[in-house]
N, C-alpha and C positions, 0 to 999 in steps of 0.2 A: 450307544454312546458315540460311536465311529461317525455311525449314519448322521448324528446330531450335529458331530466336528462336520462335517462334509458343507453341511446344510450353512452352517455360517461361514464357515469359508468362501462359500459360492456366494453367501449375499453381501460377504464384504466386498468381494471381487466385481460382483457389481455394483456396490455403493461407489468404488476407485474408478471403475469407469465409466459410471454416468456423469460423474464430478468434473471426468476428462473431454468429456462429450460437449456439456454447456457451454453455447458461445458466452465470450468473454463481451467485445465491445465496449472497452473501457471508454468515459469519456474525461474529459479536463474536469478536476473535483474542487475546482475554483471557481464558483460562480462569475462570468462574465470574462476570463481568462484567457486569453489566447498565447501562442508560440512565442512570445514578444515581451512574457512576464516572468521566464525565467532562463538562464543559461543553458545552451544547446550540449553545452560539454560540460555540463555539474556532476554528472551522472558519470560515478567510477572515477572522479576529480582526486587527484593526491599534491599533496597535505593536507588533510583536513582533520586537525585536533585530536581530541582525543581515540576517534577512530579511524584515523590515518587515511582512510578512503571514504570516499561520501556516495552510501550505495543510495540514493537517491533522486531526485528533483524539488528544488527550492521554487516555491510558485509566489512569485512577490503579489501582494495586494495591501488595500487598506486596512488598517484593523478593521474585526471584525465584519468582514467580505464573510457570504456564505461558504461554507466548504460542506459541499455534497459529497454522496459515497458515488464512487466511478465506476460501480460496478455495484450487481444486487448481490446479497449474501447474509450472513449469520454474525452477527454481530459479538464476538470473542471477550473484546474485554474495552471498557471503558472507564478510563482512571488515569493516574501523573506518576511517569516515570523522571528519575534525574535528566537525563539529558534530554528527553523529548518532550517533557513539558507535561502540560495536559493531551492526552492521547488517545485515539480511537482504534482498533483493528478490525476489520473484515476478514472475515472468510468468503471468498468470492468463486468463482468457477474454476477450474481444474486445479484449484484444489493451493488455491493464492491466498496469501494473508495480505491484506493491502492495511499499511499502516498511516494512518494522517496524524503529523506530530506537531508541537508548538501554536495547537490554538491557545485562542483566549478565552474561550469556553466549550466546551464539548455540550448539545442540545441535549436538554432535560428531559425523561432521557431518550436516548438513543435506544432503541427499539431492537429487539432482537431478532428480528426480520428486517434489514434495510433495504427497501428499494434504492435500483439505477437513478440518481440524482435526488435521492431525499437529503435533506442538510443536517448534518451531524454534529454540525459547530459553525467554528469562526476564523479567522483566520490571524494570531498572534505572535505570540514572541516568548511564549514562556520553554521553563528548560535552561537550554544552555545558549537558547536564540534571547534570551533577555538582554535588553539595550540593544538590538540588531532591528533592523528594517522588520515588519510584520511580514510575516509567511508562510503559507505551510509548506514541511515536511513530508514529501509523498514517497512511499516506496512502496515495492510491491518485491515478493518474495516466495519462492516455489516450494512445497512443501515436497515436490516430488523432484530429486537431485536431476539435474540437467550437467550430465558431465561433458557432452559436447562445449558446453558453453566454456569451458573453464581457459586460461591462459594462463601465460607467465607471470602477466601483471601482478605488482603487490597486492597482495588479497587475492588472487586468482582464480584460485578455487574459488573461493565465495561467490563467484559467477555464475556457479550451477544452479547457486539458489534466488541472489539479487536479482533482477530484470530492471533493464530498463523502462521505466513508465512511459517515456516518451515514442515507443515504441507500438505499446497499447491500444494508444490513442484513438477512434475508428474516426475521428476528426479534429482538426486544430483549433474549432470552435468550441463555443459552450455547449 
């Protein structure tokens, strides 16, 4: 029984660090998109409504613009929360939930294996972006706490786990 516990321990520990190993190389998950279509300082922005901080990036386009996955990964869950609308997550490389929120349709469907730039939707307004300019909602989220990251700022903490996306990026192109 010991031997057995041993035995999954050691393959979980390397499930956690192969996960940590895979390059990331996020790309812009806004077909056609560049540096130029969304605020450079949205990310960690206060006041912002009901979540007082906006751990995100707002990527303006037209409606229904493609929205790609910006990374390859396991696709978690596909469905409509309140405030994010219709929504997508990934599970991407070390071990990232990368979420795209407020399309105006999530692709039918969306695959449980997503490739680096296959398109998982569109780019809208639903959620709590209704009546607001079209766009997605990008963020991306650490499953494993980064407590370096954290500061004084409101929300602070929550830096361990938020990332910046714009940060990701391995280019400011599509």
């Amino acid at each position: 029984m010991v031997r057995r516990m041993k035995g999954v321990l050691w393959a979980l520990l390397v499930l956690v660090v192969a996960g940590l190993l895979i390059p990331e190389h996020a790309r812009i998950p806004v077909q056609g998109a560049t540096a130029s279509d969304w605020h450079p300082q949205s990310f960690w922005f206060e006041p912002w409504g009901a979540s007082g901080v906006h751990k995100g990036i707002d990527i303006f386009a037209a409606r229904g613009t493609p929205v790609v996955s910006a990374v390859a990964g396991v696709r978690l869950y596909q469905g409509e929360l309140r405030l994010g609308g219709k929504v997508v997550v990934v599970l991407g490389p070390k071990w990232r939930l990368h979420y795209y929120a407020h399309l105006n349709e999530p692709a039918t469907p969306v695959p449980l294996w997503v490739a680096k730039g296959r398109q998982i939707g569109g780019v809208g307004d639903s959620g709590n972006a209704r009546g607001k300019p079209p766009h997605l909602h990008y963020s991306v989220l650490s499953l494993i706490p980064l407590p370096w990251r954290m500061t004084t700022e409101t929300q602070g903490w929550k830096k361990m786990f938020f990332l910046n996306p714009v940060d990701m990026f391995t280019s400011r192109g599509p």
